[in-house]
MINUMI-117621 format. One record per residue (C-alpha): residue in three letters; x, y, z; residue number from 1. Coordinates in nm, 3 decimals. Example, Ala and Ser with C-alpha at 12.3 -4.5 7.8 and 13.67 -1.06 7.14 Angstrom:
2
KEGU,keke,u,v,w,vexkol
KEGU,ALA,1.230,-0.450,0.780,1 .
KEGU,SER,1.367,-0.106,0.714,2 .
END
This chain:
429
KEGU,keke,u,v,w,vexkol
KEGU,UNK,-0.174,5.484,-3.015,1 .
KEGU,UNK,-0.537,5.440,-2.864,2 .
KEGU,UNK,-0.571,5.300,-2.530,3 .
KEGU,UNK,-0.820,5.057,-2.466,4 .
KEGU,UNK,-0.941,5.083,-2.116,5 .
KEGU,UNK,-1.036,4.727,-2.082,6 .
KEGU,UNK,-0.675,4.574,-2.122,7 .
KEGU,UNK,-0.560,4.456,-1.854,8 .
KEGU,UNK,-0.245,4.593,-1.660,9 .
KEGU,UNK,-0.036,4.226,-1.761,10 .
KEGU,UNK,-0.020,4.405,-2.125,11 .
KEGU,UNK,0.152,4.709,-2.016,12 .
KEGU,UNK,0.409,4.492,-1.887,13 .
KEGU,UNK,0.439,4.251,-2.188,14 .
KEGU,UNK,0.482,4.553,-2.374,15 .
KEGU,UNK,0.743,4.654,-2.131,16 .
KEGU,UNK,0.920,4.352,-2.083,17 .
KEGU,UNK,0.943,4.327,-2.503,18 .
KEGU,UNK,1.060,4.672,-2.550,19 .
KEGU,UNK,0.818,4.686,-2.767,20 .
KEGU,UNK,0.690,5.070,-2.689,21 .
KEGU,UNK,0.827,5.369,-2.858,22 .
KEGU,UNK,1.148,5.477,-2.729,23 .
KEGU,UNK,1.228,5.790,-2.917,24 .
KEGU,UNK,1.217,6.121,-2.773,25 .
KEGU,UNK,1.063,5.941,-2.451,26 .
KEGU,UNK,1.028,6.200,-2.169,27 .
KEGU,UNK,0.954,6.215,-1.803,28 .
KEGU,UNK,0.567,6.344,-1.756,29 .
KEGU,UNK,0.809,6.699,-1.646,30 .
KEGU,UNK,0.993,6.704,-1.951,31 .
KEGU,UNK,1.332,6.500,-1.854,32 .
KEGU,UNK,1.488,6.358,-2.139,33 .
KEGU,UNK,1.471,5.909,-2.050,34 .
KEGU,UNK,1.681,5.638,-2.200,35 .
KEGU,UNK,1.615,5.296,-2.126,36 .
KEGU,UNK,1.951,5.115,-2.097,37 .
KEGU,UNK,1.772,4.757,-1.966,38 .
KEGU,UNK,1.402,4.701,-1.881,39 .
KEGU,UNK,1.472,4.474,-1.589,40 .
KEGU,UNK,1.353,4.130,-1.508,41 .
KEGU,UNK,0.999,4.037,-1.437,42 .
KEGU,UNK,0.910,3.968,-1.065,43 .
KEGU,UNK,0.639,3.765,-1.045,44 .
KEGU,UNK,0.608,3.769,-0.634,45 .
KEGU,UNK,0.490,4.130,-0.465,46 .
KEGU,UNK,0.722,4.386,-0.448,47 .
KEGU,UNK,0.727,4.603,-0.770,48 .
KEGU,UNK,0.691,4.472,-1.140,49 .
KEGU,UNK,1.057,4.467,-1.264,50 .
KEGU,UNK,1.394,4.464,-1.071,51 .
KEGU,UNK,1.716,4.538,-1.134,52 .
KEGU,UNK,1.632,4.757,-1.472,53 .
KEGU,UNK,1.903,5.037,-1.522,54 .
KEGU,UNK,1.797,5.407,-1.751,55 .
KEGU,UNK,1.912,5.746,-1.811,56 .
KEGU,UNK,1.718,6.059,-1.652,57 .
KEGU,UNK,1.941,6.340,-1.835,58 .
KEGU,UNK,2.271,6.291,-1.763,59 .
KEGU,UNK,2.209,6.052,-1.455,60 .
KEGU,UNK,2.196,5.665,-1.465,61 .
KEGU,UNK,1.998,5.489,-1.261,62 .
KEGU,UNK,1.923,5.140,-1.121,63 .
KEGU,UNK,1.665,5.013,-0.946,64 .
KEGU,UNK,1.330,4.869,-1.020,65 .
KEGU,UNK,1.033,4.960,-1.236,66 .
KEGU,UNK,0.689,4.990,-1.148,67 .
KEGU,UNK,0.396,4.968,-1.408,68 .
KEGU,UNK,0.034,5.061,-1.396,69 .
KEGU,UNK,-0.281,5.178,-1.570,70 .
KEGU,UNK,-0.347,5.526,-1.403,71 .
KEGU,UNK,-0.050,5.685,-1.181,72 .
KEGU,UNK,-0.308,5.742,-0.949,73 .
KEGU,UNK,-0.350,5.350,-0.900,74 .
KEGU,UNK,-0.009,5.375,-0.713,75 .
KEGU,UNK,-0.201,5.514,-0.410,76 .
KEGU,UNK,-0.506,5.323,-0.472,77 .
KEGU,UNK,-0.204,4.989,-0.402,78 .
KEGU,UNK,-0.041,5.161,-0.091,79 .
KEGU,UNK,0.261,5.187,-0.228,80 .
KEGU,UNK,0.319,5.528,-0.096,81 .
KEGU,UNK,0.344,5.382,0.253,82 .
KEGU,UNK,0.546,5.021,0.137,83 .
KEGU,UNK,0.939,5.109,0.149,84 .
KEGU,UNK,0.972,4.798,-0.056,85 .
KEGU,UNK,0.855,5.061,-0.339,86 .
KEGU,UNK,1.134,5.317,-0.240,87 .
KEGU,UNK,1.374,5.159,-0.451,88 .
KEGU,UNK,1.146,5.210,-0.821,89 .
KEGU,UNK,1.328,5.449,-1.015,90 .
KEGU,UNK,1.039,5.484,-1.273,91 .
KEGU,UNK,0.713,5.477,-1.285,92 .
KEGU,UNK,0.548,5.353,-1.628,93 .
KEGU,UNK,0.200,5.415,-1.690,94 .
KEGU,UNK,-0.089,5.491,-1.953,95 .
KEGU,UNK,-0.251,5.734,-1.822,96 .
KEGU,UNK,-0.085,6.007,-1.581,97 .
KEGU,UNK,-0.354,6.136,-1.315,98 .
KEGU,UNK,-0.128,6.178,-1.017,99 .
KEGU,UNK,0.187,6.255,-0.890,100 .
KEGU,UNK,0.338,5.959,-0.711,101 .
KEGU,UNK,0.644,5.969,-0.419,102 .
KEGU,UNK,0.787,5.770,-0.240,103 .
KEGU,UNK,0.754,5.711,0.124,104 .
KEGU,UNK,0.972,6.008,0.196,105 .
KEGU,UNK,0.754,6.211,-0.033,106 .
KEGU,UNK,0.989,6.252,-0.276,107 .
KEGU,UNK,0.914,6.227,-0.654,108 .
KEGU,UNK,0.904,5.967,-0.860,109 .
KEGU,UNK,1.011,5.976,-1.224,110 .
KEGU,UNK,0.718,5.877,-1.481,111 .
KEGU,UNK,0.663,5.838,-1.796,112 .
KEGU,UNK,0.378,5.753,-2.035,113 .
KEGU,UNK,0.428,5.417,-2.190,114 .
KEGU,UNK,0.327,5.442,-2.574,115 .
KEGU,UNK,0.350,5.167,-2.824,116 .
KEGU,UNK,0.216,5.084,-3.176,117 .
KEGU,UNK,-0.185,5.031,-3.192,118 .
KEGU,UNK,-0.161,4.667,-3.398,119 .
KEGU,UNK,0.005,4.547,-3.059,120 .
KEGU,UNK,-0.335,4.625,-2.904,121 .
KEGU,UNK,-0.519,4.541,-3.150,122 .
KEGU,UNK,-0.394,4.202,-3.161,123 .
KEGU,UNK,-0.430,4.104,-2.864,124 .
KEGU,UNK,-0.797,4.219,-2.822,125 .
KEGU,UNK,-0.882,4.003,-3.068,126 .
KEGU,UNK,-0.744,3.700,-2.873,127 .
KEGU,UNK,-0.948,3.826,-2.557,128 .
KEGU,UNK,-1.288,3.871,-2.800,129 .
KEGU,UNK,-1.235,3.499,-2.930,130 .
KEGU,UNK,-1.472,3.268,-2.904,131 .
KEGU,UNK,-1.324,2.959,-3.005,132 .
KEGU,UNK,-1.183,2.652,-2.838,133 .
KEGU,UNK,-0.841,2.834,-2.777,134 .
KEGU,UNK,-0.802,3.232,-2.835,135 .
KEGU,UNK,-0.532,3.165,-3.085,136 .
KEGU,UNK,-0.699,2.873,-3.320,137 .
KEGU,UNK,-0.736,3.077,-3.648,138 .
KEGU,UNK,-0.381,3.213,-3.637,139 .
KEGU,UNK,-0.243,2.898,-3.447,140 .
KEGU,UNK,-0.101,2.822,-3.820,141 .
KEGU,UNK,0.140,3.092,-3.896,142 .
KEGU,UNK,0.306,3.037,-3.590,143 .
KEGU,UNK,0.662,2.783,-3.605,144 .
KEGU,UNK,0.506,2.477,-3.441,145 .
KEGU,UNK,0.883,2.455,-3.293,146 .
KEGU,UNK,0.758,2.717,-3.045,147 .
KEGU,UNK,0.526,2.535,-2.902,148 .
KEGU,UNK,0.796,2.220,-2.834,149 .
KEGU,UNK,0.991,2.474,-2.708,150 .
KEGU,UNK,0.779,2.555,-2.413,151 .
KEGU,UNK,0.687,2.202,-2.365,152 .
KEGU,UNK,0.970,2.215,-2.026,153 .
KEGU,UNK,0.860,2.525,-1.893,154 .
KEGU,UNK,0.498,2.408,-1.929,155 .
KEGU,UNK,0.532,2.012,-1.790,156 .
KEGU,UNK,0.746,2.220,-1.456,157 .
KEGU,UNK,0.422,2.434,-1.422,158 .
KEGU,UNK,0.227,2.145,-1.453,159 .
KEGU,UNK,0.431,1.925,-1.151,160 .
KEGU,UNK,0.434,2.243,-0.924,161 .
KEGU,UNK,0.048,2.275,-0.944,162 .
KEGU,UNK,0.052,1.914,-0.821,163 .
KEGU,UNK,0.290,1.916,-0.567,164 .
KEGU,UNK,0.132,2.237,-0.415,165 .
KEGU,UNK,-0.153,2.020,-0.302,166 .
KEGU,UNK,0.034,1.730,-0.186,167 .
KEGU,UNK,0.250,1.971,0.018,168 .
KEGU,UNK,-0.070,2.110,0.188,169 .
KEGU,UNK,-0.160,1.735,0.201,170 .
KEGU,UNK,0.179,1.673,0.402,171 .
KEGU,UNK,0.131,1.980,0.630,172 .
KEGU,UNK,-0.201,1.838,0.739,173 .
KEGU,UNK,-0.059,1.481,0.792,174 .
KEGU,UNK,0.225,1.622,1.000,175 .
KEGU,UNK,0.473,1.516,0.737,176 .
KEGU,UNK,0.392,1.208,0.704,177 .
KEGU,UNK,0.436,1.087,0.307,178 .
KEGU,UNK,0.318,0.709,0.332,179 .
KEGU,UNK,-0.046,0.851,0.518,180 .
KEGU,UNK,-0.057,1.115,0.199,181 .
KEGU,UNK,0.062,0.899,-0.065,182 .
KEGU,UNK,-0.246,0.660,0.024,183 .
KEGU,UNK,-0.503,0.960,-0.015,184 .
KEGU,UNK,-0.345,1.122,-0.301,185 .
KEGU,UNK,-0.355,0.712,-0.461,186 .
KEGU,UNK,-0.731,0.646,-0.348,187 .
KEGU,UNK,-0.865,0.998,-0.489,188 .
KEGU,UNK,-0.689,0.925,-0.829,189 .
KEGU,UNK,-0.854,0.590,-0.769,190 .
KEGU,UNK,-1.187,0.752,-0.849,191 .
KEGU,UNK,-1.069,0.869,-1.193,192 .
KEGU,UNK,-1.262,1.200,-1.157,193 .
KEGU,UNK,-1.635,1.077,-1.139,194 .
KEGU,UNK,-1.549,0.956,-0.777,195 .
KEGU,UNK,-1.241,1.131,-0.666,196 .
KEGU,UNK,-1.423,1.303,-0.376,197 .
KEGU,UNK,-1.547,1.000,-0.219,198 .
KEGU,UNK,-1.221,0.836,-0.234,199 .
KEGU,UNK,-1.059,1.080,-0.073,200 .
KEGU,UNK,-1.312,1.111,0.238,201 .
KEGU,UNK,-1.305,0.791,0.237,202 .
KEGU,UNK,-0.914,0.771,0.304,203 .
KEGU,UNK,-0.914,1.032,0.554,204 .
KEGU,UNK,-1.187,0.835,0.692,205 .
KEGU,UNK,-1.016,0.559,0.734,206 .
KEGU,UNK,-0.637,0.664,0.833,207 .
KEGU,UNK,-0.358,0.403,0.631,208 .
KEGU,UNK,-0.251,0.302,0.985,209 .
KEGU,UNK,-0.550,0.139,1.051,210 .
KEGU,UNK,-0.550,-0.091,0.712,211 .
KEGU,UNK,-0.180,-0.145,0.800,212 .
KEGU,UNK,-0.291,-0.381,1.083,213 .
KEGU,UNK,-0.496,-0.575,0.825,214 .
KEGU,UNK,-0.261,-0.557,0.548,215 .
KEGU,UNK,-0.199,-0.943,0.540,216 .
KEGU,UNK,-0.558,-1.035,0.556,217 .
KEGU,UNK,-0.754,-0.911,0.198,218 .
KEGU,UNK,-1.089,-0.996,0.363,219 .
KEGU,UNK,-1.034,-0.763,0.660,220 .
KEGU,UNK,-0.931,-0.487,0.404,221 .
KEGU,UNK,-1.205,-0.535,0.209,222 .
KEGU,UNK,-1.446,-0.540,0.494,223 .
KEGU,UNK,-1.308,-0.199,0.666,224 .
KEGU,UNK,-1.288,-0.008,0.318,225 .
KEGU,UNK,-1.667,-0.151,0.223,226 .
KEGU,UNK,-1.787,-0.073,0.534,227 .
KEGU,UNK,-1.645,0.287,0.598,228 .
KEGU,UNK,-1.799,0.336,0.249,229 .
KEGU,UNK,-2.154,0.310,0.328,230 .
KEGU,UNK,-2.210,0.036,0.076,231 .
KEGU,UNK,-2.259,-0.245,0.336,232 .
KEGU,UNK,-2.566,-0.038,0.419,233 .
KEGU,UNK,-2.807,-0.067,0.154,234 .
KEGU,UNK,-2.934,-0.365,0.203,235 .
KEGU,UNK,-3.036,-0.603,0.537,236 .
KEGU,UNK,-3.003,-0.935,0.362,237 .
KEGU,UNK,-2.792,-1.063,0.070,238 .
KEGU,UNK,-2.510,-1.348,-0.050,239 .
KEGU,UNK,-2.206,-1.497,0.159,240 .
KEGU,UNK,-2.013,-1.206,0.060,241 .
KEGU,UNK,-2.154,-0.963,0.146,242 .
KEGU,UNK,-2.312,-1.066,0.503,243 .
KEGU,UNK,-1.917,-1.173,0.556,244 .
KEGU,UNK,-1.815,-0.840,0.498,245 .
KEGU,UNK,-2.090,-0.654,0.675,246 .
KEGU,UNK,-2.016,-0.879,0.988,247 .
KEGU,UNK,-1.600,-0.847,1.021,248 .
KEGU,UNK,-1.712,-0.471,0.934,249 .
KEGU,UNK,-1.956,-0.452,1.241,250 .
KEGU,UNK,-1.678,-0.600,1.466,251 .
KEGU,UNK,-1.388,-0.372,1.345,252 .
KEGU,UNK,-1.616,-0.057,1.314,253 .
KEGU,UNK,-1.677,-0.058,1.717,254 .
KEGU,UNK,-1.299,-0.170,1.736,255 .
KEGU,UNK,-1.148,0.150,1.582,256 .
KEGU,UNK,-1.472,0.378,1.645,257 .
KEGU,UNK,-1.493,0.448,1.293,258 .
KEGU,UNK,-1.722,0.684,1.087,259 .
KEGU,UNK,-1.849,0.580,0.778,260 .
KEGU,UNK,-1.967,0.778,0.457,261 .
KEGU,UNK,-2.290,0.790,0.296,262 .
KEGU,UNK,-2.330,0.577,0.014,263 .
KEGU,UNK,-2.518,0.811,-0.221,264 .
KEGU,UNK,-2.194,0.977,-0.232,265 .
KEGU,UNK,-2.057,0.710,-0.439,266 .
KEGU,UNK,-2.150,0.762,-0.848,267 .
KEGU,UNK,-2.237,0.469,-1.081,268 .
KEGU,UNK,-2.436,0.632,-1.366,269 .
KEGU,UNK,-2.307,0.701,-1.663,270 .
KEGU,UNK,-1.964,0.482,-1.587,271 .
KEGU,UNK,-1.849,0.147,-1.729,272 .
KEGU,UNK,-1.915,-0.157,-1.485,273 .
KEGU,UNK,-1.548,-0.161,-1.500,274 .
KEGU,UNK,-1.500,0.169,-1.311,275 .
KEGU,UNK,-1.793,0.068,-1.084,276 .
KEGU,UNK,-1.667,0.229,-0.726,277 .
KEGU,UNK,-1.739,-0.122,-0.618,278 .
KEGU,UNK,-1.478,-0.256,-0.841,279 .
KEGU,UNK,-1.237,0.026,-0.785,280 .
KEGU,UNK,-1.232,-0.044,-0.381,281 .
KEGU,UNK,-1.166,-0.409,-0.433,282 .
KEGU,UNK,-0.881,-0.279,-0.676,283 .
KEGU,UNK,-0.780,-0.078,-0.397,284 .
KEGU,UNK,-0.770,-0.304,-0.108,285 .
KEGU,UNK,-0.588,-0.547,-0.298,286 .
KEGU,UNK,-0.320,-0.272,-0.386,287 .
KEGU,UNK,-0.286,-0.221,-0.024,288 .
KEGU,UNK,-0.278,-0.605,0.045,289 .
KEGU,UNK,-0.010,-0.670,-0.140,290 .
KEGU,UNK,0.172,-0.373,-0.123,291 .
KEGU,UNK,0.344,-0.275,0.197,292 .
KEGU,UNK,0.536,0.012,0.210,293 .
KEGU,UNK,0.451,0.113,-0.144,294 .
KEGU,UNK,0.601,0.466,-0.155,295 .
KEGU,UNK,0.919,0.344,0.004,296 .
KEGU,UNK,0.957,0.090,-0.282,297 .
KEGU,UNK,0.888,0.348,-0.535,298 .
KEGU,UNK,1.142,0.567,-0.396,299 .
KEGU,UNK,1.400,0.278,-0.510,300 .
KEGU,UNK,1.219,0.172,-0.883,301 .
KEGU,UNK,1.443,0.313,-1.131,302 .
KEGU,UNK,1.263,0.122,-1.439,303 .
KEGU,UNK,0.911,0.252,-1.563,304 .
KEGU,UNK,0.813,-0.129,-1.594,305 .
KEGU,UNK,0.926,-0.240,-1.280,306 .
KEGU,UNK,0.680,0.040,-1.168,307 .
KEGU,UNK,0.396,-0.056,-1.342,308 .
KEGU,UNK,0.427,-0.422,-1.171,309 .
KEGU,UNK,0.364,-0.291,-0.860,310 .
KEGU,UNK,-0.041,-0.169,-0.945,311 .
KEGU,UNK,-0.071,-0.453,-1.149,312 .
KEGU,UNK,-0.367,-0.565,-0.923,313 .
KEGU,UNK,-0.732,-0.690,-0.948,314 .
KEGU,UNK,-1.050,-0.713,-0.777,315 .
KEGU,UNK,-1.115,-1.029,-0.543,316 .
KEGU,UNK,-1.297,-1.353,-0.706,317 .
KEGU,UNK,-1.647,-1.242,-0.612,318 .
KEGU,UNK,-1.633,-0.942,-0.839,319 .
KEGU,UNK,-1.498,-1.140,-1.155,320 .
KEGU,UNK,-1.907,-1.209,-1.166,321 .
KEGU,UNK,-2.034,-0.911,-1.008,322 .
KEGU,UNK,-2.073,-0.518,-1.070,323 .
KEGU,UNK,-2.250,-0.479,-0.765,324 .
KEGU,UNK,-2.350,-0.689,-0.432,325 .
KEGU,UNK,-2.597,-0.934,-0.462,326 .
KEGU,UNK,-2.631,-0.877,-0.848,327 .
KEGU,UNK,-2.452,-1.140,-1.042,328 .
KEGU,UNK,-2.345,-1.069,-1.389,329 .
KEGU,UNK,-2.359,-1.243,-1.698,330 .
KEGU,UNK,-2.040,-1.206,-1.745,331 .
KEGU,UNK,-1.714,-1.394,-1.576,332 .
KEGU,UNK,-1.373,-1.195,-1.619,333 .
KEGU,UNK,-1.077,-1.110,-1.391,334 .
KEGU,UNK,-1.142,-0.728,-1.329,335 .
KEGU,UNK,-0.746,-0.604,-1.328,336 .
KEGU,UNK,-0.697,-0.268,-1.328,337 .
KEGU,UNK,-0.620,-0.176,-1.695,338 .
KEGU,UNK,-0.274,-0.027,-1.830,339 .
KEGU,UNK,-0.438,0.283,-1.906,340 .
KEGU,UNK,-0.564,0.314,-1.528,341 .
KEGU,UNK,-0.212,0.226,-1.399,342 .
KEGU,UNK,-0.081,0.429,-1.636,343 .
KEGU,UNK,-0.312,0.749,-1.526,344 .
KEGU,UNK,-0.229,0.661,-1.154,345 .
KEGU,UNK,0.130,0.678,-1.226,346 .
KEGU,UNK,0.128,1.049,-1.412,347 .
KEGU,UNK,-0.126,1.170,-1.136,348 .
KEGU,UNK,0.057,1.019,-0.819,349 .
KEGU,UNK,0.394,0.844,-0.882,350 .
KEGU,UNK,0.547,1.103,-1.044,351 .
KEGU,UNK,0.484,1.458,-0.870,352 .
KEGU,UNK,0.531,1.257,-0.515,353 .
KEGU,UNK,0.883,1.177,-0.667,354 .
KEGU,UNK,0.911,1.536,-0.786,355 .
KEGU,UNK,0.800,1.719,-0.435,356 .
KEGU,UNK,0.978,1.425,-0.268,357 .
KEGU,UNK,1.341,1.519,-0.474,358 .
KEGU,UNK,1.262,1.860,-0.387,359 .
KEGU,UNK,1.221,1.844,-0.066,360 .
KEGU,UNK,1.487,1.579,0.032,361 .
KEGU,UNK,1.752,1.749,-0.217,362 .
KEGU,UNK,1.752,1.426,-0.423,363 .
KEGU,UNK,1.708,1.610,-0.752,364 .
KEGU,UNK,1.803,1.228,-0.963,365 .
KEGU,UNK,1.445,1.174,-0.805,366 .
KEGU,UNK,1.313,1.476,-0.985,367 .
KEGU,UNK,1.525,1.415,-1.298,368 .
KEGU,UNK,1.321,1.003,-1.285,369 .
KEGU,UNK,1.032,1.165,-1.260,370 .
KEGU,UNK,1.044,1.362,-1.605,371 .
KEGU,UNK,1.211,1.045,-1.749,372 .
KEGU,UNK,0.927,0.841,-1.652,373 .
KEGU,UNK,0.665,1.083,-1.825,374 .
KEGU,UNK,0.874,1.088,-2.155,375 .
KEGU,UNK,0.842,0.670,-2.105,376 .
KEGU,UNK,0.460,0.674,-2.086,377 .
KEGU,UNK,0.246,0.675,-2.414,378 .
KEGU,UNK,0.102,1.000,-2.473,379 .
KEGU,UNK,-0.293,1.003,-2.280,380 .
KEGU,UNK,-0.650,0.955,-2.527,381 .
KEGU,UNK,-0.890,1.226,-2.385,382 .
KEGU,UNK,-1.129,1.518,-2.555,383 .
KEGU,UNK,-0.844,1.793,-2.501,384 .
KEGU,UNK,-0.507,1.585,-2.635,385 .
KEGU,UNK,-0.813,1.495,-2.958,386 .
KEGU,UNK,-0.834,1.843,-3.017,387 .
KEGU,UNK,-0.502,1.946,-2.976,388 .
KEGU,UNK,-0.457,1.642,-3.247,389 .
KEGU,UNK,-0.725,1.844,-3.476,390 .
KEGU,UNK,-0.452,2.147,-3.469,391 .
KEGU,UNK,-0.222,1.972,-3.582,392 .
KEGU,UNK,-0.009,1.913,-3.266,393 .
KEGU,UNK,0.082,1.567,-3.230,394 .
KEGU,UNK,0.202,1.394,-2.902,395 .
KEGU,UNK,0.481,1.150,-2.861,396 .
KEGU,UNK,0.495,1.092,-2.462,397 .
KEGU,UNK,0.277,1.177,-2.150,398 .
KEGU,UNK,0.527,1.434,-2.094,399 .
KEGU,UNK,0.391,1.624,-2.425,400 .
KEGU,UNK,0.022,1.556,-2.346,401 .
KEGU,UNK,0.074,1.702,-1.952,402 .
KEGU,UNK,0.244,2.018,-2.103,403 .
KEGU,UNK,-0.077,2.069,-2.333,404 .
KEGU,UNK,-0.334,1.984,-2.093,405 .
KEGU,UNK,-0.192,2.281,-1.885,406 .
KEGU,UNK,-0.131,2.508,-2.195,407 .
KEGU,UNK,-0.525,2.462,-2.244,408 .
KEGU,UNK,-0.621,2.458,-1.873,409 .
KEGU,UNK,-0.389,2.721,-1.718,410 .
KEGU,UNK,-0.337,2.921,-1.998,411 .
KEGU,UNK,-0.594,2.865,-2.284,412 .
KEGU,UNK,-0.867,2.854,-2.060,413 .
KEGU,UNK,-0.760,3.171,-1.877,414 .
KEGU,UNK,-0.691,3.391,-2.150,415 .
KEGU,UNK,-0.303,3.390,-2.039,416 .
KEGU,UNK,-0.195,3.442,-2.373,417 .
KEGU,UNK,0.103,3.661,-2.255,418 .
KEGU,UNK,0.223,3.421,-2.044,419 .
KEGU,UNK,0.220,3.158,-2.342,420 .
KEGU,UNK,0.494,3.174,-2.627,421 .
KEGU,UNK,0.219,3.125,-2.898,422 .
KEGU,UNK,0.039,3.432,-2.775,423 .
KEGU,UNK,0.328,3.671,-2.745,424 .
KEGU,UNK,0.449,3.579,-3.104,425 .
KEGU,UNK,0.077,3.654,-3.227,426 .
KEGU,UNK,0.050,3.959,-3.065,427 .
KEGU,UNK,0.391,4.087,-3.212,428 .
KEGU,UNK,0.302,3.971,-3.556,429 .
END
């Protein structure tokens, strides 16, 4: 065995959590004869790398936890030496010994020099050199594509923890209140990417309390949501409409001393008139019009269709012949939010909030709905789930393509291929 200086720690400890180094006639860097009875079980929080791992130093077992690092030296370089959460490592596993390492009370700690079986390395260099759309794409063949469904759980629970890390931040800052940060989590999902970020200032500009005083009156909506937008701005003169708005906007603007965006913020190249954000706010007020206490009710929805009812909503007459203000179009249609939009507002909003909101509330049928709801949903049509398709994994659900957009975004993307059941199996073989 060569090492290669530029792996990266992670491998030691694949290599150690596999038992996959050489285990005969493995010695202490003093010459004490070591058995490894169990390797322990990865901690992935601080504290050291493995607990509760039990060997054999001579004729003396031991358990405790295992510590694993490049250099020995690298245990002072982490201040270990002075954390008595590190008193309890029994060994010390490393590739290169340059130091003697003790414990707090300066007593030594066993080490030994972790060898394994070059191909291991070698393999997964090669991942790390790739250069192709995932590490793994020329080899992604010999692997049992059962693997991969496998990890499908494991990877659609990563997937709803990202998400409901930010809405719990979101909840922190609203001082718990869910129905204020289920309306910014919906409006930044209403901007389907392109204009996520103006969405969301513009809900915290514009606090759900507020609208809930207008809730029965679609005009009023429309006018503070418009206004606090910065698209009532761009022009002095125009139709009914618009001057309607603008002037129930002037009125409530000085009533709730409200602060308005900057329009330029708002993006309409490159998008369908459909997704126009002028569209998309109409969408939005009318979602709020006609749906009070909208998280409450989706608390109690137990069918995926019932929930879909609920965003079945569309834009307000003027814009069946309009894009923009002032500009008619050519064209006359109802502009409803499409079943792909609901559907994309459901798997980005609906879901985690009844995930984090199980969680938290100990309601775990919530969190058990919330899965059940994904397997409902048709699997999503983007560039990623295509190219997945090109490899020859297929999707069945939403659940299946939210596990392999974070397998390519979390993992892929990363070059986490020890952390992925594909990778682990490559570098073995």
């Amino acid at each position: 065995m060569s090492a290669l200086n530029n792996l990266p720690e992670e491998f030691l400890q694949y290599i150690w959590e596999n038992k996959l180094f050489i285990a005969e006639n493995l010695k202490t860097t003093i010459g004490e004869v070591v058995e490894i009875i169990e390797v322990g079980t990865r901690n992935t929080d601080s504290g050291p790398d493995f607990f509760n791992a039990k060997i054999k130093i001579g004729d003396t077992i031991w358990a405790g936890n295992i510590e694993i690092h490049k250099k020995s030296s690298d245990w002072q370089k982490h201040m270990h030496q002075t954390d008595k959460a590190y008193d309890s490592v029994i060994l010390h596993v490393v590739e290169n010994d340059d130091l003697p390492v003790k414990r707090s009370n300066k007593e030594l700690i066993p080490t030994i020099i972790l060898n394994y079986l070059e191909r291991l390395q070698t393999n997964y260099q090669n991942l790390l050199d790739a250069k192709t759309w995932i590490s793994c794409q020329n080899q992604f063949h010999k692997v049992d594509p059962i693997i991969l469904q496998l990890g499908f759980n494991r990877l659609m629970i990563d997937r709803l923890e990202d998400k409901t890390g930010e809405i719990l931040e979101r909840l922190h800052q609203n001082k718990n209140d869910w129905n204020e940060t289920f309306y910014q989590v919906t409006a930044k999902i209403f901007g389907f990417k392109v204009n996520a970020i103006p969405f969301e200032l513009l809900a915290k500009s514009l606090p759900l309390q507020i609208l809930a005083k207008h809730k029965n009156n679609l005009h009023q909506l429309e006018a503070l949501l418009f206004g606090n937008s910065g698209l009532l701005n761009n022009q002095l003169l125009g139709d009914d409409y618009y001057l309607k708005l603008r002037d129930e906007y002037s009125f409530l603007y000085k009533k709730y001393q409200l602060k308005g965006l900057e329009s330029h913020l708002w993006k309409f190249m490159r998008l369908r008139p459909g997704n126009f954000p002028t569209v998309r706010i109409s969408q939005m007020a009318a979602l709020i019009h006609r749906s009070h206490g909208l998280f409450s009710k989706i608390i109690e929805i137990e069918n995926i269709e019932n929930l879909k009812e609920l965003f079945k909503v569309k834009a307000s007459v003027y814009w069946y012949s309009h894009y923009n203000f002032n500009k008619p179009s050519k064209r006359n249609s109802q502009k409803k939010l499409g079943e792909n939009s609901i559907n994309t507002l459901i798997i980005n909003v609906v879901i985690p909030f009844l995930f984090v909101f199980g969680e938290k509330q100990n309601k775990h049928h919530l969190k058990n709905r919330a899965l059940e709801f994904l397997e409902q949903l048709p699997p999503e049509n983007n560039s990623i789930i295509t190219k997945w398709g090109n490899l020859g994994v297929g999707s069945r659900s939403a659940f299946e393509t939210q596990a392999l957009l974070q397998l390519k975004n979390i993992y892929c993307e990363k070059k986490k291929c020890l952390n992925c059941q594909i990778g682990v199996k490559l570098v073995k073989t």
